[in-house]
C-alpha positions in Angstrom: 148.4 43.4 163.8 145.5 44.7 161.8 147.1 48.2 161.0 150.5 46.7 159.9 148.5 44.3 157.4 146.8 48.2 156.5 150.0 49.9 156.2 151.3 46.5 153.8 148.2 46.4 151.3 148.9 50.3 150.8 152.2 50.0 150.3 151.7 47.4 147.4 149.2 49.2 146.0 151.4 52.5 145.8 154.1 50.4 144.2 151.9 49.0 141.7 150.4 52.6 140.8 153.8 53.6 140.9 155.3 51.0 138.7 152.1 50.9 136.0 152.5 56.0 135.7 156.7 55.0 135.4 155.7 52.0 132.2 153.3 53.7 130.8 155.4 56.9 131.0 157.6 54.8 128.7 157.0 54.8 124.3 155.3 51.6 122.9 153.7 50.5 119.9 150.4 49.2 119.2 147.8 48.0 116.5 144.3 49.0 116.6 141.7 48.0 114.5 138.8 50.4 113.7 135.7 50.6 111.1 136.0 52.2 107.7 133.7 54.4 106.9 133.7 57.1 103.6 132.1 60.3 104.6 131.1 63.0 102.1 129.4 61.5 99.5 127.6 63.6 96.8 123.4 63.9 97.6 122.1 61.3 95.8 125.4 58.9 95.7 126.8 56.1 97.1 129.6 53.8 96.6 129.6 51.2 94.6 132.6 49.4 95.2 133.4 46.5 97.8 135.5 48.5 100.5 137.3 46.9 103.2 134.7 46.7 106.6 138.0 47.5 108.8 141.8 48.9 108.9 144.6 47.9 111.0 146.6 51.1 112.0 150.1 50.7 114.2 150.8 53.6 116.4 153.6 54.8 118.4 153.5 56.9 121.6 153.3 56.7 125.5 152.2 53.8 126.8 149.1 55.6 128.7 148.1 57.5 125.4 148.4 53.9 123.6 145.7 52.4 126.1 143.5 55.6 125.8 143.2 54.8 121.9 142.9 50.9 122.4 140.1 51.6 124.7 138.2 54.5 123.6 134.8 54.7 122.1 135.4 55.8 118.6 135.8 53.1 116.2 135.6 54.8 112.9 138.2 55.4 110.4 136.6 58.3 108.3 137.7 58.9 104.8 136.2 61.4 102.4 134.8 61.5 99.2 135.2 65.4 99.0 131.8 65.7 97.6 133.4 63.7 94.2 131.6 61.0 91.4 133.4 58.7 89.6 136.1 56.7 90.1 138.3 58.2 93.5 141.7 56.8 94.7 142.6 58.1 98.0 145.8 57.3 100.3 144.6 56.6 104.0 147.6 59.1 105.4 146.0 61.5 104.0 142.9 61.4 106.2 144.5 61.2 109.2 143.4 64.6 109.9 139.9 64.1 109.6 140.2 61.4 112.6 140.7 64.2 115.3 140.2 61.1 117.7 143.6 60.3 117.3 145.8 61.9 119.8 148.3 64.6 118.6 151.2 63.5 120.1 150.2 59.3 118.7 152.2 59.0 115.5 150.8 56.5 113.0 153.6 54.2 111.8 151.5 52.2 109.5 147.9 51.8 107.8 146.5 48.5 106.4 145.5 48.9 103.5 146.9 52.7 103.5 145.5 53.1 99.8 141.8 52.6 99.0 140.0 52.9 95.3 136.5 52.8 94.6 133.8 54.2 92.7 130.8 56.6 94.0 127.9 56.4 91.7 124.0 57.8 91.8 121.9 55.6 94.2 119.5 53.5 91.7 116.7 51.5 92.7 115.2 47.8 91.9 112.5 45.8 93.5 113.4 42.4 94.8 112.5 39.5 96.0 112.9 38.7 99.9 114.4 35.2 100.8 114.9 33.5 104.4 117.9 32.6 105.5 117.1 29.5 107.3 118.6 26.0 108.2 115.6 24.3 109.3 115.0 20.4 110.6 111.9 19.0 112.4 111.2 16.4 114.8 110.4 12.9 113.6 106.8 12.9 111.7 106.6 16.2 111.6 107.0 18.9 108.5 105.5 21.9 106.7 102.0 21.9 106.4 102.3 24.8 103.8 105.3 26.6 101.8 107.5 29.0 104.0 105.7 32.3 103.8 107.3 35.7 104.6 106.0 39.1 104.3 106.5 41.2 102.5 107.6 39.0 99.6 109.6 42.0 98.1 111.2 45.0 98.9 112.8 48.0 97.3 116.6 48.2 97.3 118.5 51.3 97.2 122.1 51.5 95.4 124.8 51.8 92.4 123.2 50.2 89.8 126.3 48.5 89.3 125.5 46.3 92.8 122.2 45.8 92.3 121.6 45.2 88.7 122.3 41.4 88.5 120.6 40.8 92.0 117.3 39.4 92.4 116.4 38.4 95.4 117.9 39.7 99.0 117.9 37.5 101.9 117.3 37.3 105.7 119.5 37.0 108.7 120.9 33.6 108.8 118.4 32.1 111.5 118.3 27.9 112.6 115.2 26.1 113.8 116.5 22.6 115.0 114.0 19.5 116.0 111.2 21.7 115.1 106.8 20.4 115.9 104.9 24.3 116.3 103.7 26.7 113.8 106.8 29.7 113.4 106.4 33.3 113.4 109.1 35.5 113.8 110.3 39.1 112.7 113.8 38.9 111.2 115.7 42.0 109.6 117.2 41.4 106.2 121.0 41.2 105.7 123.0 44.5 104.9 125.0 44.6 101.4 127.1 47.3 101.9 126.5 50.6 99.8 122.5 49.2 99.5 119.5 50.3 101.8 115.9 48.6 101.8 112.4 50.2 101.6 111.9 48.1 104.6 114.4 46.3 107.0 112.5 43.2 107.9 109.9 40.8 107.4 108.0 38.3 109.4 108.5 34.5 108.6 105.7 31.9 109.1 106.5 28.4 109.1 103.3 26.0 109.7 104.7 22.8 111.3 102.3 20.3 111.7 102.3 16.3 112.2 102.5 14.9 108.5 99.9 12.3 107.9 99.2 9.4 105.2 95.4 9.6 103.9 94.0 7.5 100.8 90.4 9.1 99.1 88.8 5.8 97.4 86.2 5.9 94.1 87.1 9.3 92.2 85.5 9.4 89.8 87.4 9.6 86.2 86.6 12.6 83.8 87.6 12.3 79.6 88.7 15.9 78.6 88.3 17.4 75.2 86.0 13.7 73.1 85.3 14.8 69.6 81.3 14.8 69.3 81.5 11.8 67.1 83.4 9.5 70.0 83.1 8.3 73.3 85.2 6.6 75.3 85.1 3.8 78.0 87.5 3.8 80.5 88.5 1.1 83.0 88.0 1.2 85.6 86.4 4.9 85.7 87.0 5.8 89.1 90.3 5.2 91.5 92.0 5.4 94.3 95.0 7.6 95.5 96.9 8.4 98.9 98.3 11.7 99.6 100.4 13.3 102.6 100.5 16.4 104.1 99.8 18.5 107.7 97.1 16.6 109.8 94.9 19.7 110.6 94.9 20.5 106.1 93.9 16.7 105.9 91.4 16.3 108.3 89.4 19.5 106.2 89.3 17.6 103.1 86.7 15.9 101.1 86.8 13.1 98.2 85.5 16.4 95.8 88.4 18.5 95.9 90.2 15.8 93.9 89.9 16.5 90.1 90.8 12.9 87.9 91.1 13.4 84.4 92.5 11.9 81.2 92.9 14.3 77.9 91.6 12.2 74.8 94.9 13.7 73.4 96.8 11.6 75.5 94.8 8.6 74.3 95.3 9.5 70.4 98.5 9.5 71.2 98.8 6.7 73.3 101.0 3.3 72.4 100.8 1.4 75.3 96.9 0.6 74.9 96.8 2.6 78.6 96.9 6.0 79.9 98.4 7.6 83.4 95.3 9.7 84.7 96.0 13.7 85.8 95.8 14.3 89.3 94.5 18.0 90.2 94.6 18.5 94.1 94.5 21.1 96.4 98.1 22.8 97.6 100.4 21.2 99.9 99.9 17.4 99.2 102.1 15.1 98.3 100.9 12.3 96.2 102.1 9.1 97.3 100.3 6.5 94.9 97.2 6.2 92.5 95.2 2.5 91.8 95.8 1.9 89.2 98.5 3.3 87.6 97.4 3.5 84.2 93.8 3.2 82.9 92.2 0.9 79.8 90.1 2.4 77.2 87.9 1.6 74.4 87.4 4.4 71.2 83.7 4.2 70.2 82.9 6.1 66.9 79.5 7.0 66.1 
């Protein structure tokens, strides 16, 4: 029994092998699509047009060379510059030669685009800014403690001046931090702009999550800036309160003397109201939420 269930499963599988040598034996078309790439570029030179990242190309042949191209390893569609500045037009059919990975006996029936123009310029340089690429969101009470930092802040970018000239900053990969409560560091490699290269290809980003807090600092004291020598000036009252937010370890290092409250006698010459709105000066990364009282009396003594 066991032999004649042998002698069956050969069987089928000779047909099949049979049946897949006589089809692919047979002419078929196909479409492939492959990565452009322009070789040959003067030292020095790059191009400094937007080229197409990819070509379709329909071929015609026997069904087992078909496959062979559909599943090889190359995947470049090389055209040349032929060592040429300037503005170049080229027509795709005309590089088929310089892809020897295409079989002989594959005829190409159709490129898309078959025409390409573009321009190949000398390779300029500029200094920009580097920018994350992020799509953050935190859990609930949380938040940055401190602005996002990434380093380096800047790199040099290589290419036509054409590209680069009106850029100013160059970004990240796209990365997403979702229902975020821990400090962040991460190395992430900046995006590609095609003809462009970077002095350096990444840069780490720090993100300091922390619980956000509320925390009031009661009886600063009120400073007058800038009284003639022939005036003084009472204000009231000369010391208030204010509430600030920010990340709980930053507030819990604070102290009532890092708080700067000040009013500019300017600002009172000026004034209409009979009351002035005090200047806050506090250290980085607060939020202020309120100050009492708003605005501050004053009386102009003149000596």
């Amino acid at each position: 029994m066991n032999k004649k269930i042998n002698i069956i499963i050969i069987s089928l599988i000779f047909s099949v092998v049979l049946w897949v040598s006589i089809s692919l034996s047979n002419e078929y078309y196909a479409s492939i699509k492959v990565n452009l790439k322009v070789i040959d570029l003067p030292y020095g030179y790059t191009t400094g047009s937007k080229l197409p990242s990819n070509i379709v190309i329909k071929l015609k042949g026997k069904g087992w060379k078909l496959a062979a191209e559909s599943l090889g390893s190359e995947s470049e569609f090389f055209v040349s510059a032929k060592y040429d500045s300037g503005k170049i037009n080229l027509n795709l059919y005309n590089s088929i030669s310089e892809n020897r990975w295409l079989a002989n006996d594959v005829e190409v029936i159709n490129i898309n685009p078959d025409t390409l123009s573009f321009h190949v310029e000398k390779i300029a340089s500029k200094k920009m800014k580097i920018l994350p690429h992020l799509n953050l969101s935190f859990k609930a009470d949380y938040g940055l403690a401190e602005p996002v930092y990434i380093y380096p802040e800047s790199t040099i970018v290589y290419g036509p001046w054409s590209v680069i000239k009106n850029l100013t900053f160059v970004l990240t990969e796209y990365i997403s931090y979702k229902n975020t409560d821990s400090r962040i560091k991460e190395n992430l490699s900046l995006a590609p702009m095609q003809g462009t290269s970077y002095e350096v290809n990444s840069a780490v980003l720090f993100l300091d999550i922390q619980k956000i807090v509320d925390m009031n600092f009661d009886g600063l004291p009120v400073k007058i800036n800038d009284i003639p020598w022939d005036r003084d000036i009472v204000i009231l009252p000369n010391k208030i309160s204010i509430g600030v937010k920010g990340g709980i370890e930053f507030l819990g290092k604070l102290s009532p003397d890092q708080f700067k409250v000040s009013v500019n006698y300017r600002n009172i010459v000026l004034d209409t109201l009979g009351s002035v709105m005090p200047d806050i000066q506090m250290p980085p990364n607060l939020s202020l939420i309120y100050i009492k009282p708003e605005r501050l009396r004053y009386i102009i003594k003149k000596y």
